[in-house]
Phi, psi and omega in degrees: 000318194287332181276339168298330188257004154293313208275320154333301216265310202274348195256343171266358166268322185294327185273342179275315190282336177305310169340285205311293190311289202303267201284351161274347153312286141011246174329275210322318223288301203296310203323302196288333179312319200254324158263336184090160157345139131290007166258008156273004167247004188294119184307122163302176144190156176233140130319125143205172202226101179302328168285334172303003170249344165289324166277336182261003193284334180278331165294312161328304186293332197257317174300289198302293167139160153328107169078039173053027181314309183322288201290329171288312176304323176273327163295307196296334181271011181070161189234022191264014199059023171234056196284325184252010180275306169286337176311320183300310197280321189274013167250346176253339160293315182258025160310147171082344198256138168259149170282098183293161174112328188279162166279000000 
């Protein structure tokens, strides 16, 4: 009798700690569903620098053209190696059109 009720007392510990496990699983599931990760609640910091785009504008500006024009022409000409073939056809497509936007 006494070892059934040793093994009784370990089969009522075990299932309390599966309980235990199982519904702090639970909690934990519903907690990151509804708040999320605690490592998304962890405080950031970035570097950054508000002035840095005022020191590059002039290098941008001498590559790109005024208001990125440069850079709007060159995405518009592809990257296939026929860049100066369509550069020909949008100047004969755009004859006659004046260009807005310069300085």
């Amino acid at each position: 009798m006494n070892l059934i009720t040793l093994f009784m007392a370990v089969l009522v510990v075990l299932m309390n700690l599966t309980l235990a496990r199982s519904s702090l699983q639970i909690i934990n599931l519903l907690r990151e569903s509804f708040a999320g990760k605690p490592e998304f609640h962890r405080k950031q910091s970035w570097p950054f620098d508000p002035e840095v785009a005022a020191r590059r504008r002039v290098d941008f500006e001498r590559i790109n053209g005024y208001r990125s024009m440069g850079l709007i022409e060159r995405l518009g000409l592809g990257e296939d190696g026929r860049q100066d073939e369509r550069r020909i056809q949008q100047a004969i497509r755009d004859e006659g059109i004046p260009i807005t936007g310069r300085r």
